[in-house]
C-alpha positions in Angstrom: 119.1 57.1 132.4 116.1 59.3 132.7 118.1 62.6 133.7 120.0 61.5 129.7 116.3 61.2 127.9 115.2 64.7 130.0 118.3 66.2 128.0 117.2 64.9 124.8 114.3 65.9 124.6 115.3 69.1 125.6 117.9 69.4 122.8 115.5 68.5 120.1 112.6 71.0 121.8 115.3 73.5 121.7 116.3 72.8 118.0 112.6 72.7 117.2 111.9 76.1 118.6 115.0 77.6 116.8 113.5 76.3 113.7 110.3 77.4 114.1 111.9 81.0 115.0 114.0 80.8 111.8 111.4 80.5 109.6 109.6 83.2 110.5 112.0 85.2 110.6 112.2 83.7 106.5 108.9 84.6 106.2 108.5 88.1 107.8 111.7 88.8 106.0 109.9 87.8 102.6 106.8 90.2 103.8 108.7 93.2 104.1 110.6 93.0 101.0 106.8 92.4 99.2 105.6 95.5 100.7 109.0 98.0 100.5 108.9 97.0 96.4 104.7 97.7 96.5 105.4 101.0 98.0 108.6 101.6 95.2 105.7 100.6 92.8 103.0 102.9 94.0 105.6 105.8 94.6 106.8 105.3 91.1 103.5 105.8 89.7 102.6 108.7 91.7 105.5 110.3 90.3 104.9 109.7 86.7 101.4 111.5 87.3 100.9 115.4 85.9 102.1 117.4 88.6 99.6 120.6 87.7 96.4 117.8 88.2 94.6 119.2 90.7 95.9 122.5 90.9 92.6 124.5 89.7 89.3 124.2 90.2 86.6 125.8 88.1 83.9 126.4 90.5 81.9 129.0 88.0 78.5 127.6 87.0 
């Protein structure tokens, strides 16, 4: 009867870890689809800026 609990328990430590495993798997999946649309964001706005900004410099005084 013991040797039946031992596999019990087992089964639902198992389970337990697979869940714990799942969810952050979730959650990293969630974390990189946050940062690849920050980077779209911030790539979209560096595009939209004046590409000749920057080009000269007036260094007469």
């Amino acid at each position: 009867m013991d040797m039946d609990m031992a596999i019990a328990a087992m089964s639902v430590d198992m389970s337990m870890a697979k869940a714990q495993q799942d969810l952050g798997i979730s959650v990293l999946k969630m974390a990189m689809s946050a940062e690849t649309s920050s980077v779209e964001e911030a790539l979209a706005v560096v595009e939209s800026l004046d590409p000749n900004l920057g080009n000269n410099l007036d260094i007469t005084a």
